[in-house]
C-alpha atoms as a printed R data frame, in Angstrom:
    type eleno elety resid chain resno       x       y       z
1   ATOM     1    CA   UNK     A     1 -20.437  -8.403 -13.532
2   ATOM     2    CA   UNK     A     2 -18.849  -7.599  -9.922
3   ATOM     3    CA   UNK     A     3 -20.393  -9.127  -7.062
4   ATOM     4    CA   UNK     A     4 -23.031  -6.939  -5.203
5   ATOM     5    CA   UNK     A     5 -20.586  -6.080  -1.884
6   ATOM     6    CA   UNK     A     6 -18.598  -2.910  -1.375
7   ATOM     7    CA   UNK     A     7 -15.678  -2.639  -3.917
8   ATOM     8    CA   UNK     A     8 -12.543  -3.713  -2.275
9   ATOM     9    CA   UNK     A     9 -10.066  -0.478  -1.988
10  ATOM    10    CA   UNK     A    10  -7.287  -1.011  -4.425
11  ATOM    11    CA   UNK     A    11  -3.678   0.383  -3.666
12  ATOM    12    CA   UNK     A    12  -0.715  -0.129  -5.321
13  ATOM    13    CA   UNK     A    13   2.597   1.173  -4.144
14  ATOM    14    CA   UNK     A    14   4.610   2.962  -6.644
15  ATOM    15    CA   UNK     A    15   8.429   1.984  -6.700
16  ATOM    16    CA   UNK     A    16  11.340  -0.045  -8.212
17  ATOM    17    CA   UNK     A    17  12.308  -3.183  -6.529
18  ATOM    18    CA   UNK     A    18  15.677  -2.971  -6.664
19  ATOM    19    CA   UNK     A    19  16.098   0.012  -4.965
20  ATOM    20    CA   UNK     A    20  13.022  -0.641  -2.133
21  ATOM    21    CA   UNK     A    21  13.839  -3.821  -1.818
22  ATOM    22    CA   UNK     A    22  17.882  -5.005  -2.406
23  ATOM    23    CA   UNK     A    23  19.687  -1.808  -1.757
24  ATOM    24    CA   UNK     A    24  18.457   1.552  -1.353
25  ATOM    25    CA   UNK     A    25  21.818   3.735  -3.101
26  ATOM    26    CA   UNK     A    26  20.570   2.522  -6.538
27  ATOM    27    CA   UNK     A    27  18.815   4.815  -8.916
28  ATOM    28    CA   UNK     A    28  15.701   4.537  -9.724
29  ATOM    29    CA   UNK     A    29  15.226   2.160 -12.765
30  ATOM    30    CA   UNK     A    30  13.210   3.454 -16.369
31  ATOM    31    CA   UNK     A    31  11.630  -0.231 -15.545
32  ATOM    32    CA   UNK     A    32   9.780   0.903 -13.029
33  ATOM    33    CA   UNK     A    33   8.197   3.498 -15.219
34  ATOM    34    CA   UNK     A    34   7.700   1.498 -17.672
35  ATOM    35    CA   UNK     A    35   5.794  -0.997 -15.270
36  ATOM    36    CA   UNK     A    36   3.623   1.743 -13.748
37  ATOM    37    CA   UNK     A    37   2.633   2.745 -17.488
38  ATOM    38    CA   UNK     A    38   2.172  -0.767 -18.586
39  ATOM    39    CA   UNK     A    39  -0.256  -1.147 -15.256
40  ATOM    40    CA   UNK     A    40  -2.438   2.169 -15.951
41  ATOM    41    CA   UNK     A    41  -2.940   0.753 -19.426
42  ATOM    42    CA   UNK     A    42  -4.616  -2.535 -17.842
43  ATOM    43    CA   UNK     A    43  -6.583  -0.337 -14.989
44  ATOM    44    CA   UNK     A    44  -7.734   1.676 -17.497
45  ATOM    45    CA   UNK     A    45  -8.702  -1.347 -19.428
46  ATOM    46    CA   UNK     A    46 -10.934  -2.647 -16.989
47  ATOM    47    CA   UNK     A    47 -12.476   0.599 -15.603
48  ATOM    48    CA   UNK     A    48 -10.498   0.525 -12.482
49  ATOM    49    CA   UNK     A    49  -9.253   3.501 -10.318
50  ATOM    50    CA   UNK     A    50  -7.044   2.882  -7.439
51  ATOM    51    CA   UNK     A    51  -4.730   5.156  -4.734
52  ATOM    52    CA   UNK     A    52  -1.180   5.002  -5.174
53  ATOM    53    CA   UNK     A    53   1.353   5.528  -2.890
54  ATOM    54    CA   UNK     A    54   4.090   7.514  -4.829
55  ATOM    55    CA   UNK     A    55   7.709   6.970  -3.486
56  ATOM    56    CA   UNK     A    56   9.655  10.735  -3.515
57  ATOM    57    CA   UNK     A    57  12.333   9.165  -5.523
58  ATOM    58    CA   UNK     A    58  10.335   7.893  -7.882
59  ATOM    59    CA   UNK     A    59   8.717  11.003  -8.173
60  ATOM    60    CA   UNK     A    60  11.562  13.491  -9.203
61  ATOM    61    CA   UNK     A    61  13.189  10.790 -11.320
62  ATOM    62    CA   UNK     A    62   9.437  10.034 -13.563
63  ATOM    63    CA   UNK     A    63   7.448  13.809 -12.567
64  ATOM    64    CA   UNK     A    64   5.524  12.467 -15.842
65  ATOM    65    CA   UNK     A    65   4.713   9.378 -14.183
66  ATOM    66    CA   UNK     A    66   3.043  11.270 -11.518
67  ATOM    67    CA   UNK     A    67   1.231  13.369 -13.126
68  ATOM    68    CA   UNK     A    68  -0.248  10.244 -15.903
69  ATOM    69    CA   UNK     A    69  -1.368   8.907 -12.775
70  ATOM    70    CA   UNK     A    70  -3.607  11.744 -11.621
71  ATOM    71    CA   UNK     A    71  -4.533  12.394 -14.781
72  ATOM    72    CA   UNK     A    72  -6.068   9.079 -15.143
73  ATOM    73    CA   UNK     A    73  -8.090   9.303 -12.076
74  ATOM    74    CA   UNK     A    74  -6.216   7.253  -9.686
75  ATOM    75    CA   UNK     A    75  -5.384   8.924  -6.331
76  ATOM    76    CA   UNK     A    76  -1.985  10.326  -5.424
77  ATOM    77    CA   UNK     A    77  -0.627   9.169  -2.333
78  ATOM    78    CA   UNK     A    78   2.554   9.459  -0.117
79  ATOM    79    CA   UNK     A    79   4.762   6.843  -0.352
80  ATOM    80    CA   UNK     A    80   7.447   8.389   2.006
81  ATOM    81    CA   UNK     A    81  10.576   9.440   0.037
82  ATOM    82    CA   UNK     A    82  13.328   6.378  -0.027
83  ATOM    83    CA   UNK     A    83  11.757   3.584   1.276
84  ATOM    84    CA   UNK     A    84  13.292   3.635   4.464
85  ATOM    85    CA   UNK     A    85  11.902   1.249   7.341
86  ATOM    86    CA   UNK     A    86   9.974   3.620   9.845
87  ATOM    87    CA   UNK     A    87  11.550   1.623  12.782
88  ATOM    88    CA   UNK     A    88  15.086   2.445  11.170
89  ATOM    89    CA   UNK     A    89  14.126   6.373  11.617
90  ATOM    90    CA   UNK     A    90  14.181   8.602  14.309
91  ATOM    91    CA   UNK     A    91  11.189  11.058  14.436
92  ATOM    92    CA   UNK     A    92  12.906  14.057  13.463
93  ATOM    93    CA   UNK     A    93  13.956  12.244  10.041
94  ATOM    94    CA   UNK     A    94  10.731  10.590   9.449
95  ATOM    95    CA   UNK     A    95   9.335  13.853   9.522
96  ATOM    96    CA   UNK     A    96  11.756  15.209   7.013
97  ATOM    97    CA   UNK     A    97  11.364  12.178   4.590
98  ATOM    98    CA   UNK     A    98   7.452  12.420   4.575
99  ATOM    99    CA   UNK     A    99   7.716  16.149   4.564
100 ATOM   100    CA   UNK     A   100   9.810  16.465   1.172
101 ATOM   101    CA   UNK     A   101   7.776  13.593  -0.645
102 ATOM   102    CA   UNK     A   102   4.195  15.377   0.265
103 ATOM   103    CA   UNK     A   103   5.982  18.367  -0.843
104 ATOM   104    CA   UNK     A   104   7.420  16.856  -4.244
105 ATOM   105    CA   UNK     A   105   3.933  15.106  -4.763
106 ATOM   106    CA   UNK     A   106   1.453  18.445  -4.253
107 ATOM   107    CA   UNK     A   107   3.550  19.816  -5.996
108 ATOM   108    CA   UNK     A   108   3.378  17.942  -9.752
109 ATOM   109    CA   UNK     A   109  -0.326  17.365  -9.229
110 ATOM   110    CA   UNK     A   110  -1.061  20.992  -8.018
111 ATOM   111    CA   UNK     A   111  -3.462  19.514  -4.827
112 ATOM   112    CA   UNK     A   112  -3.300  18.290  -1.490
113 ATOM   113    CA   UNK     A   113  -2.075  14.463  -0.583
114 ATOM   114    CA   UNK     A   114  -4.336  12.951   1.970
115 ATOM   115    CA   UNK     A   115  -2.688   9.571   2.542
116 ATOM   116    CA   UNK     A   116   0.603   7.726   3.548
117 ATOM   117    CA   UNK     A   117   1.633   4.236   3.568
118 ATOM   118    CA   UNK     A   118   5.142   3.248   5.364
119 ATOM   119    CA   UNK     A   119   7.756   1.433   3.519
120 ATOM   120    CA   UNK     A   120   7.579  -2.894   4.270
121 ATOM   121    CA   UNK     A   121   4.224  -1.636   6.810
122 ATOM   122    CA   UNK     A   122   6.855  -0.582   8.994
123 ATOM   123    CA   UNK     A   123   4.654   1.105  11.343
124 ATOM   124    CA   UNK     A   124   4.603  -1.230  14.408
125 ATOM   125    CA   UNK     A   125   4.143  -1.212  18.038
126 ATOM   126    CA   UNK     A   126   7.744   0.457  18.659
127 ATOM   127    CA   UNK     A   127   6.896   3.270  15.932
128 ATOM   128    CA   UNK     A   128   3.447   4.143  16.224
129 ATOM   129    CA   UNK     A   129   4.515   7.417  17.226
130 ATOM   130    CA   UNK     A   130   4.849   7.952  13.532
131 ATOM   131    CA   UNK     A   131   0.703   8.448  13.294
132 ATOM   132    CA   UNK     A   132   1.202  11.843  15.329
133 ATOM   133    CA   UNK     A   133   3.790  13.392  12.758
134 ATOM   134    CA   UNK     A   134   1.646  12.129   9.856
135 ATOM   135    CA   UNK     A   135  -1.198  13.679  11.379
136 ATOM   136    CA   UNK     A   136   0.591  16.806  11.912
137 ATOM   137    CA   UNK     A   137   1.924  16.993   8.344
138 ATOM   138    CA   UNK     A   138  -1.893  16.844   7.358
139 ATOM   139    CA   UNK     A   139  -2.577  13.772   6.440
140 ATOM   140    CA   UNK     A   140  -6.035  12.221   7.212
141 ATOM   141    CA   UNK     A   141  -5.357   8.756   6.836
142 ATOM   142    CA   UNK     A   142  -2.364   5.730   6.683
143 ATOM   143    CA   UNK     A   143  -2.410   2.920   5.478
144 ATOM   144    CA   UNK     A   144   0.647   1.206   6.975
145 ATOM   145    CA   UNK     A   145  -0.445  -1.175   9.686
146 ATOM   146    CA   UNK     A   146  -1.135  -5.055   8.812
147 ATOM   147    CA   UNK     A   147  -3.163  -6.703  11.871
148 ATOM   148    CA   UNK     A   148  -0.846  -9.678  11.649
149 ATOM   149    CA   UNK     A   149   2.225 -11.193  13.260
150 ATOM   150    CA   UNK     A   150   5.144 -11.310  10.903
151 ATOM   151    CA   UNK     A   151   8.956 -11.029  11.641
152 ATOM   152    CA   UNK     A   152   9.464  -7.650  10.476
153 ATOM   153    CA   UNK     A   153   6.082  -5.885  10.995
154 ATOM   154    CA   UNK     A   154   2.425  -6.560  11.934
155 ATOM   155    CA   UNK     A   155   0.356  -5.483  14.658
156 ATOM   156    CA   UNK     A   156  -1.676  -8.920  15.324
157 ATOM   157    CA   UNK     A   157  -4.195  -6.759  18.074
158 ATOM   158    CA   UNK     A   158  -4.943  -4.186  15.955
159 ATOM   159    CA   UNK     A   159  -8.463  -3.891  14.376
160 ATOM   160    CA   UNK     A   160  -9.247  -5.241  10.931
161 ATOM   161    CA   UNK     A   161 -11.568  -2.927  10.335
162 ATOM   162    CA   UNK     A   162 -10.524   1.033   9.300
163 ATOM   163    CA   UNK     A   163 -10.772   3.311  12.547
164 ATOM   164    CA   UNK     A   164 -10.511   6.906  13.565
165 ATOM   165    CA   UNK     A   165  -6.972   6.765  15.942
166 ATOM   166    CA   UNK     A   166  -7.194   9.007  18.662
167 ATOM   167    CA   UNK     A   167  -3.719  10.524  18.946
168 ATOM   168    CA   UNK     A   168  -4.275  13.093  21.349
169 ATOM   169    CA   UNK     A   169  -7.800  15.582  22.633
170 ATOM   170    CA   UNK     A   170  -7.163  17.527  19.234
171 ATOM   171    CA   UNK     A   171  -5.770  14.907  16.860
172 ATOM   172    CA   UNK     A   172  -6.725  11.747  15.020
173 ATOM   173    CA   UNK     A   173  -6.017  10.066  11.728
174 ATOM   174    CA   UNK     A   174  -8.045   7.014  10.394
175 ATOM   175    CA   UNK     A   175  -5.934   3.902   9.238
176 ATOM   176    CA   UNK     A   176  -7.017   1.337   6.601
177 ATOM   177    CA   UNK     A   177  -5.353  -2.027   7.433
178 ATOM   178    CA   UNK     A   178  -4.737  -4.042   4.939
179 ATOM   179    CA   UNK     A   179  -7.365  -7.221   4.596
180 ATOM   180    CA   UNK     A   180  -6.754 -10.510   6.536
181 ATOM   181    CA   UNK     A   181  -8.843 -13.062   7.700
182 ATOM   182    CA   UNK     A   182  -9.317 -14.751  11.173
183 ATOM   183    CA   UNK     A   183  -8.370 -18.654  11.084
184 ATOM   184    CA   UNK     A   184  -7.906 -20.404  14.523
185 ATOM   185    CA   UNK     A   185  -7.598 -17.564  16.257
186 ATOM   186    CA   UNK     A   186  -5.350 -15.496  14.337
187 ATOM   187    CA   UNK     A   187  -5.146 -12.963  11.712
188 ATOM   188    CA   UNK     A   188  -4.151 -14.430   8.282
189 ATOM   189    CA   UNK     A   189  -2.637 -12.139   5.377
190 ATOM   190    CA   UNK     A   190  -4.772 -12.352   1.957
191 ATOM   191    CA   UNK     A   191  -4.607  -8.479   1.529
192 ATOM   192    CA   UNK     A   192  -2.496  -9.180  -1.796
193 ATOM   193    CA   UNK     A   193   1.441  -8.598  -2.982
194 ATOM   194    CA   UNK     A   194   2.616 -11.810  -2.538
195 ATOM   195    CA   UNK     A   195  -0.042 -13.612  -0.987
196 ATOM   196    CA   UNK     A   196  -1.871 -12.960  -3.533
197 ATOM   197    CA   UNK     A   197   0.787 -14.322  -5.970
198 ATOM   198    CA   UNK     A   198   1.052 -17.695  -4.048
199 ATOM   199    CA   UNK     A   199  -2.573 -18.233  -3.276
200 ATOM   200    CA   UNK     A   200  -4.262 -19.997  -6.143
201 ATOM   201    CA   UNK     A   201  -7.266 -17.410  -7.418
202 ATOM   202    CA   UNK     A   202 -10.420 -18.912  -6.865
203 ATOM   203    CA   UNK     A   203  -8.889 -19.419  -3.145
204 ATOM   204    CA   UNK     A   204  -8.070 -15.649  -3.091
205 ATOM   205    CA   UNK     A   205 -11.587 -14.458  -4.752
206 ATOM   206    CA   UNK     A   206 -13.509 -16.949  -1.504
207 ATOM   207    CA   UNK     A   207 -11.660 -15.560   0.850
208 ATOM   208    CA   UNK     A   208 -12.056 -11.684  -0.096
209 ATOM   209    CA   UNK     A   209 -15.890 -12.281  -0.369
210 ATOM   210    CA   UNK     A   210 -15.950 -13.534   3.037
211 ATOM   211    CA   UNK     A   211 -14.221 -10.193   4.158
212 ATOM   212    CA   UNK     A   212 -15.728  -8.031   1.441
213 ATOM   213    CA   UNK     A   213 -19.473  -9.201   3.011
214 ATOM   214    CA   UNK     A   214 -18.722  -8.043   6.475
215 ATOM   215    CA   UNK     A   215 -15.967  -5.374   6.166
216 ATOM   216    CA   UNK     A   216 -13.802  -2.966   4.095
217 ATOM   217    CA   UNK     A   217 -11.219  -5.290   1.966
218 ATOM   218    CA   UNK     A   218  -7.766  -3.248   1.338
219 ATOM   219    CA   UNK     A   219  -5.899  -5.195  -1.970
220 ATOM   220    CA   UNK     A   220  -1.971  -4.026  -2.089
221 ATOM   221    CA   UNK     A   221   0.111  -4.629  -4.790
222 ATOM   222    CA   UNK     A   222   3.417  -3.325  -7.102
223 ATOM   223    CA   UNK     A   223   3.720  -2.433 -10.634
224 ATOM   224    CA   UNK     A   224   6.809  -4.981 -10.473
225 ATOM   225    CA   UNK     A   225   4.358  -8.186  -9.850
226 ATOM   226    CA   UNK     A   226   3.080  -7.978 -13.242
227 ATOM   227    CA   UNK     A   227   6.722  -8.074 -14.843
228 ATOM   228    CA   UNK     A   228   7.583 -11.601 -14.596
229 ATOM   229    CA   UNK     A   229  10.504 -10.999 -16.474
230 ATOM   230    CA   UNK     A   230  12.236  -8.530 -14.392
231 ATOM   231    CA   UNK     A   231  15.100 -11.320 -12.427
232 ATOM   232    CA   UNK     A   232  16.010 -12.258 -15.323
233 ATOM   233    CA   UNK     A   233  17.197  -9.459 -16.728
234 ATOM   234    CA   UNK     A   234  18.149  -7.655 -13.981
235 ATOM   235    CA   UNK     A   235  21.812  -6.393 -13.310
236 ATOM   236    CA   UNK     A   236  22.197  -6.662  -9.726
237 ATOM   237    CA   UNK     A   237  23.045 -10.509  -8.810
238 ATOM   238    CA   UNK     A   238  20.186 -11.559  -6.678
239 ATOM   239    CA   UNK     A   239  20.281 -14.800  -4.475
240 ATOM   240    CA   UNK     A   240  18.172 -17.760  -5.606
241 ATOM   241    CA   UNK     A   241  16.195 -17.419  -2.372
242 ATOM   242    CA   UNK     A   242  15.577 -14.206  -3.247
243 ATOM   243    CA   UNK     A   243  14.751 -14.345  -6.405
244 ATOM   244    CA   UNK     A   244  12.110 -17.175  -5.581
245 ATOM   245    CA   UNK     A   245  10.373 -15.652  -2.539
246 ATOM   246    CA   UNK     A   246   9.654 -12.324  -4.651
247 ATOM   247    CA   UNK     A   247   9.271 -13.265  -7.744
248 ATOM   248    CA   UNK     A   248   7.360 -16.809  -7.428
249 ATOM   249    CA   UNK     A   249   3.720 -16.141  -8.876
250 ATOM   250    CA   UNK     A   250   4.788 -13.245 -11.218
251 ATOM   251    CA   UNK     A   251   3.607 -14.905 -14.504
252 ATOM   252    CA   UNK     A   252   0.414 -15.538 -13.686
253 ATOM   253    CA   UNK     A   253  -0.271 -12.032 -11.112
254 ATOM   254    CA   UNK     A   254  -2.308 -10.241 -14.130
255 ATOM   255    CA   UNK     A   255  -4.235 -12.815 -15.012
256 ATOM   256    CA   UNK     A   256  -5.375 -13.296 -11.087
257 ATOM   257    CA   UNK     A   257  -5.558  -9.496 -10.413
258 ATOM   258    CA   UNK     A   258  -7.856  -8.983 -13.653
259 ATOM   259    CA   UNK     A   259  -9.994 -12.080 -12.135
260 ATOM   260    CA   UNK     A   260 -10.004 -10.063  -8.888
261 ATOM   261    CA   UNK     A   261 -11.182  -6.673  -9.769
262 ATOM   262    CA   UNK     A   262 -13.640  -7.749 -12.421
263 ATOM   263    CA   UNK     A   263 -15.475 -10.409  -9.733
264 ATOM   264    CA   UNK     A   264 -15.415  -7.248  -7.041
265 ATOM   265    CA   UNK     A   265 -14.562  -3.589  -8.500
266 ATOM   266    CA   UNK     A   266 -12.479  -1.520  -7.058
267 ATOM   267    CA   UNK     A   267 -11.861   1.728  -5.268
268 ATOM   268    CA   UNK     A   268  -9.619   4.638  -3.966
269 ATOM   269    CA   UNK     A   269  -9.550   5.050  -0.168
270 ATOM   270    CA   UNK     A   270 -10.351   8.603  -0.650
271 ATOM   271    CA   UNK     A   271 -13.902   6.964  -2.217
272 ATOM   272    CA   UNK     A   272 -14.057   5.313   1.027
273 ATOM   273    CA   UNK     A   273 -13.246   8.588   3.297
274 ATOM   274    CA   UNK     A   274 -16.385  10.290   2.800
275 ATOM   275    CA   UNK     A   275 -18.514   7.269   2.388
276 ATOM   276    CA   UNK     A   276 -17.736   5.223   5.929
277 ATOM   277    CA   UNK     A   277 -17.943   5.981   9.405
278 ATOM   278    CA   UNK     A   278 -14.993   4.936  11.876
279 ATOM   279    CA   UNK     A   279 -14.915   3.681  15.211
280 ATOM   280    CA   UNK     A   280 -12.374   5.602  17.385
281 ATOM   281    CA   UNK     A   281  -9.883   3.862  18.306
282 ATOM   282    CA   UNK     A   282  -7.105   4.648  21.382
283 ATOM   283    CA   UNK     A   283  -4.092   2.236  21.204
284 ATOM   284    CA   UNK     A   284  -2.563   0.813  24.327
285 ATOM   285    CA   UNK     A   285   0.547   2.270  23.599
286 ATOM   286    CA   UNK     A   286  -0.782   5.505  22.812
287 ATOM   287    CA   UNK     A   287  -3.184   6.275  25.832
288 ATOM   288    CA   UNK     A   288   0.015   4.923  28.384
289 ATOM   289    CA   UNK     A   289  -2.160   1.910  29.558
């Protein structure tokens, strides 16, 4: 039986590794259907439902996909289209990329997507002005920002618990962070994806009721992590550091992710919209302090 705490929120983010991750010209692989399929069948399995943020290509290369998903019960949510780094983007093309994956989404599951994660958490510091065009394209909440300090992106001041952002007198959009936990003074990832691939289980499972008894725990993953055998028979030749930094972990992710949900449950964040209350929130960089 699940502990007696909050259900964590469970997202998983909806593309194909190769072209997310190595180089973003390739198609769109039938593997990463296949994965997605392969990962409703083990949700369903264990009575889970979970948002997931679609990528746009993914979306008009498997519409069926999409729709399976919703049908299922699991939330639609925006990806962005091609899994471009925000910080890589100007405004105006940001705009355009969300704008034609919300489109392509609503449109195969005939009702309105609420929610956006950025490619790699690419929302940072430098592109937080990305929270006013989501909010403008009618979003009501992202889930983009990881209160952490990593090369690429992290926010390390940011809250770790979801909050309503102030954009603007009218505007404001509430962000779910993605879980860490505070360690001598700093903000540790455990929110899952790879950490939760590296991190031995029982570790993992501690740590998440620590957070889980004081705070809402957002869980990220990929339909990928559950296919240890994708390197192997990939096509594209991928370095050996590479190949061990994402796929170290892979053959034993299910077994650790079925551990997970059945010790805690599990969520959409659209369960968690009308259930919570947020504290508003005004970032520095926002308010011009």
């Amino acid at each position: 039986m699940p502990d007696a705490l909050t259900p964590p929120i469970i997202t998983i983010d909806i593309e194909d590794w190769p072209q997310s991750t190595w180089d973003h010209a390739l198609p769109i692989t039938q593997r990463a259907a296949d994965n997605t399929y392969r990962l409703l069948a083990l949700l369903d399995e264990e009575g889970i439902r979970t948002t997931m943020f679609v990528l746009g290509k993914f979306a008009e290369r498997f519409p069926e996909v999409v729709r399976a998903i919703a049908a299922q019960g699991h939330e639609v949510a925006s990806h962005g289209y091609g899994h471009i780094e925000i910080f890589d983007q100007t405004p105006a093309r940001f705009a355009e990329d969300v704008r034609r994956s919300k489109g392509l989404l609503e449109d195969l599951i005939g009702e309105a997507v609420r929610g956006y994660r950025a490619p790699d958490f690419s929302i940072v510091e430098e592109s937080l002005w990305a929270l006013e065009i989501l909010a403008d394209l009618g979003f009501a909440y992202d889930s983009s920002i990881f209160p952490v300090r990593r090369p690429r992106y992290g926010i390390p001041a940011w809250p770790t618990t979801p909050v309503r952002v102030q954009l603007d007198a009218r505007k404001t959009i509430i962000e779910f962070p993605i879980a860490t936990v505070a360690y001598h003074g700093n903000n540790w990832p455990i929110g899952g994806g790879g950490y939760h691939r590296l991190l031995p289980g029982r570790v993992s499972r501690w740590l998440a009721r620590r957070v889980l008894a004081e705070r809402s725990f957002v869980f990220y993953c990929h339909p990928y992590e559950f296919d240890p055998a994708e390197f192997r028979e990939m096509a594209p030749r991928i370095p050996w550091r590479v190949r061990l930094h994402q796929g170290l972990g892979r053959r034993w992710f299910e077994r650790r992710f079925r551990a997970f949900v059945r010790a805690f449950g599990g969520r959409r964040v659209v369960d968690a919209l009308g259930t919570e209350s947020y504290v508003p929130f005004v970032p520095s960089t926002l308010d011009g302090a």
